[in-house]
C-alpha positions in Angstrom: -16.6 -31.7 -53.0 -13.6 -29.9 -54.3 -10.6 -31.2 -52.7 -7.6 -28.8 -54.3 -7.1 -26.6 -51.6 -8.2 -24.3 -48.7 -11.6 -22.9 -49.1 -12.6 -19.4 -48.3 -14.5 -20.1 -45.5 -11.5 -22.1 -43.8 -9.3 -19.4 -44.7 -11.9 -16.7 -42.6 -12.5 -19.8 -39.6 -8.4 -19.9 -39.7 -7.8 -16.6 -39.3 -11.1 -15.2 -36.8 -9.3 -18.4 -34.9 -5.8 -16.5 -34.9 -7.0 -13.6 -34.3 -8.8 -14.6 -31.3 -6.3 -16.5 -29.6 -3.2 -13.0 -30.2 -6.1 -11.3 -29.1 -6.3 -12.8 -25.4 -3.4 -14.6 -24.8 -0.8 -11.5 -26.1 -2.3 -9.1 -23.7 -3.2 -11.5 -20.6 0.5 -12.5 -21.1 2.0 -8.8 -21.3 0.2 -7.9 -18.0 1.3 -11.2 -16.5 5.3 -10.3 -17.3 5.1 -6.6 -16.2 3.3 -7.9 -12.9 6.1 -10.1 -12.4 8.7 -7.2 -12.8 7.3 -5.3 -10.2 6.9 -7.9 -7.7 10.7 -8.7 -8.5 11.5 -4.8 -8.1 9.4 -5.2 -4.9 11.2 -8.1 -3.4 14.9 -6.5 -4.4 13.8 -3.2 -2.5 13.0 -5.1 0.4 15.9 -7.2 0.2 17.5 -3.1 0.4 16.3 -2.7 3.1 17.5 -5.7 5.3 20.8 -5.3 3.9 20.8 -1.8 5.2 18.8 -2.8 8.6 22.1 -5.2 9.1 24.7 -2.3 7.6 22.9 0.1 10.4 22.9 -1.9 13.0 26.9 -3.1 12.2 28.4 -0.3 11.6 26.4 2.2 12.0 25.9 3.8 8.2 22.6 5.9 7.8 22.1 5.4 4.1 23.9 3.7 1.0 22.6 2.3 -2.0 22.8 -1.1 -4.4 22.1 -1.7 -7.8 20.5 -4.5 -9.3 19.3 -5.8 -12.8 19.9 -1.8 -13.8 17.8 -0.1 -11.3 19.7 2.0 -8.1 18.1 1.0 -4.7 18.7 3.3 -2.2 18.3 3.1 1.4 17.7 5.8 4.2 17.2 5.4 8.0 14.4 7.9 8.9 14.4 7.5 13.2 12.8 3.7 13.4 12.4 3.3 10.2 14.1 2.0 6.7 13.1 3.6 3.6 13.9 1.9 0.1 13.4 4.7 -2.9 13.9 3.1 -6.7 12.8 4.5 -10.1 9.7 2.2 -11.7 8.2 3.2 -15.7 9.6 7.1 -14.6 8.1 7.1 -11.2 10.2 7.4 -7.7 8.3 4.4 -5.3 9.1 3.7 -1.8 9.1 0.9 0.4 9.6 1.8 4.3 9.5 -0.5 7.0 7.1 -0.2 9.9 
């Protein structure tokens, strides 16, 4: 056995190997982080909201807005409700209480 160096089929088993773990773990990782995001974005809107539930009830205010981590939460009171509107990937979501 020649023992100077990688062969060519270790060189192909190396890189089908590398190739198969940036292959799963990149993309299972991606979704993971952008999941994340939104459920951060979630829980900030909702935190909005009971900031402007305890604003309404205080002083009376019918809307205002906060910003946080570069996205602008704002907040409306629509009869018994609270609506939170913020821009997510170039799309206007809203989170209203029931």
């Amino acid at each position: 056995m020649d023992e100077t160096g990688y062969s060519w089929p270790e060189a192909i088993l190396t890189l089908a190997v590398m190739m198969l773990i940036f292959g799963t773990l990149l993309p299972v990782s991606f979704r993971m982080m952008t999941g994340l995001e939104s459920k951060k974005h979630e829980m900030y809107a909702k935190e909005t909201m009971y900031q402007g539930a305890l604003l309404h009830r205080s002083y009376g205010l019918q809307s205002g807005y906060r910003k946080e981590d570069g996205v602008l939460f704002s907040w409306t009171v629509e009869r018994t409700a609270i609506c939170v509107s913020y821009m997510r990937e170039q799309e206007t979501r809203t989170v209203c209480s029931s």
